[in-house]
C-alpha positions as CSV (number, residue, x, y, z in Angstrom):
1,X,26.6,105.3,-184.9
2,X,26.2,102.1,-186.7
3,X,24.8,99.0,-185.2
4,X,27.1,96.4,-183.8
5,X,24.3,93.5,-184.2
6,X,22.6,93.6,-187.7
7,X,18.7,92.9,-187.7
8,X,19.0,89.3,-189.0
9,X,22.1,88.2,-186.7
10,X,19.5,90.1,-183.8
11,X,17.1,88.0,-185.0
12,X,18.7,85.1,-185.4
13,X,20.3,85.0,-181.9
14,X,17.2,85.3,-180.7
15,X,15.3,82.2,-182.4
16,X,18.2,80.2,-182.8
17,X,19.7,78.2,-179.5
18,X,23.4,76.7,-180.2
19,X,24.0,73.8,-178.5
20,X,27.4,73.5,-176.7
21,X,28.7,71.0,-179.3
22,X,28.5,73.4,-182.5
23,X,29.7,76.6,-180.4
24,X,32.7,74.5,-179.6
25,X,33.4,73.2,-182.6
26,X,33.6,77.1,-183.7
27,X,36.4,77.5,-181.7
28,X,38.4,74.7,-183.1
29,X,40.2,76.3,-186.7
30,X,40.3,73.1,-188.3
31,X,36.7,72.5,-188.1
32,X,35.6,75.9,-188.5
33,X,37.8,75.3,-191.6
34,X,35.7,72.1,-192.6
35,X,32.6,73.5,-192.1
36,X,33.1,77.1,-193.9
37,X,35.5,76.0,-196.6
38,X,35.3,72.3,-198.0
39,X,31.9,71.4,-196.7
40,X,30.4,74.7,-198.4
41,X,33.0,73.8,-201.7
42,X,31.9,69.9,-201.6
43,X,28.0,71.1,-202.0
44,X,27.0,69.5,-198.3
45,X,26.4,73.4,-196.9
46,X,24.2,75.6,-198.7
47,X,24.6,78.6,-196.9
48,X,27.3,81.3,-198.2
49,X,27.6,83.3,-194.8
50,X,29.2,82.5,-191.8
51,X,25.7,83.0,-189.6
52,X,24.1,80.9,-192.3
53,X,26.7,78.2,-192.0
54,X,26.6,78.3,-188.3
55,X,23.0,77.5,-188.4
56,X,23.3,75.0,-190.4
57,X,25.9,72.7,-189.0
58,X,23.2,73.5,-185.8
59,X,20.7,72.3,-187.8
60,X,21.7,69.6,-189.5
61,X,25.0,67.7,-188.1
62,X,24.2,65.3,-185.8
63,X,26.9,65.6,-182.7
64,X,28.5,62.6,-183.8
65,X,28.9,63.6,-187.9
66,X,30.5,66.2,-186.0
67,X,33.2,64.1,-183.4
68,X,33.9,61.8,-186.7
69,X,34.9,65.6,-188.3
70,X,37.2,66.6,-185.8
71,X,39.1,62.9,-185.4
72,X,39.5,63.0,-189.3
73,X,41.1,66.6,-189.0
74,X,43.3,66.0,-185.6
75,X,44.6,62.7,-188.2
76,X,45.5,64.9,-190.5
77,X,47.3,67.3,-188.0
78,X,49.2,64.2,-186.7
79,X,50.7,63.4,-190.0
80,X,54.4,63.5,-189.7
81,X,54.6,65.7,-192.3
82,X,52.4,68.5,-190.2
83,X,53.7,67.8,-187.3
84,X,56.6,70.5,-187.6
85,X,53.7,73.0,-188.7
86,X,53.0,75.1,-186.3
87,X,49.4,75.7,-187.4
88,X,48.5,72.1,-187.3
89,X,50.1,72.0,-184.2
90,X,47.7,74.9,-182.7
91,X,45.1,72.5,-184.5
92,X,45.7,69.5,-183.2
93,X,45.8,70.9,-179.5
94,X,42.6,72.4,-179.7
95,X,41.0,69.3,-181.3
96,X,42.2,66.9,-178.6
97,X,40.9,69.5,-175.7
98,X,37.4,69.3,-177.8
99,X,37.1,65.9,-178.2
100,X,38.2,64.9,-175.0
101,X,35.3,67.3,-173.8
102,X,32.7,66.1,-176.5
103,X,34.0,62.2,-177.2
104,X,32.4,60.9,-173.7
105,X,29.3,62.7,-174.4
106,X,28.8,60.9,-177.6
107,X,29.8,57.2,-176.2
């Protein structure tokens, strides 16, 4: 039987706290897009893994670097042009539900 849980994801769960912001930013596609696509193709994440990118953003994104990132995406989602989409619209609903949750915390 293999091992649901590598050693290093073990390991790392165990060391490595989340806080609330980042774990619900990882819920939110457009951001998990930002974080795993253009910030690891613009050179600002190092990390090439998922895991590895997680801990990062935990690491190094301050909560508010992260709340500017999700009003920039839920502006690009309310583009007229996206609005018919019915990706963006899943997108824009789930960035509104976090930054209604995480906006207040940061002001």
């Amino acid at each position: 039987m293999t091992p649901r849980w590598s050693a290093r994801e073990m390991q790392m769960t165990k060391q490595t706290k989340l806080r609330p912001i980042v774990r619900a930013a990882f819920k939110c596609d457009a951001l998990v897009y930002q974080f795993t696509e253009l910030d690891v193709d613009d050179g600002l994440i190092e990390a090439a893994d998922y895991d590895g990118i997680v801990e990062e953003v935990n690491e190094h994104y301050v909560d508010d670097a992260i709340i500017r990132e999700a009003e920039n995406r839920l502006d690009i989602c309310n583009d007229p042009y996206n609005k018919i989409d019915p990706d963006y619209i899943r997108e824009a609903r789930q960035l509104r539900a976090f930054l209604k949750r995480f906006n207040k915390a940061a002001a």
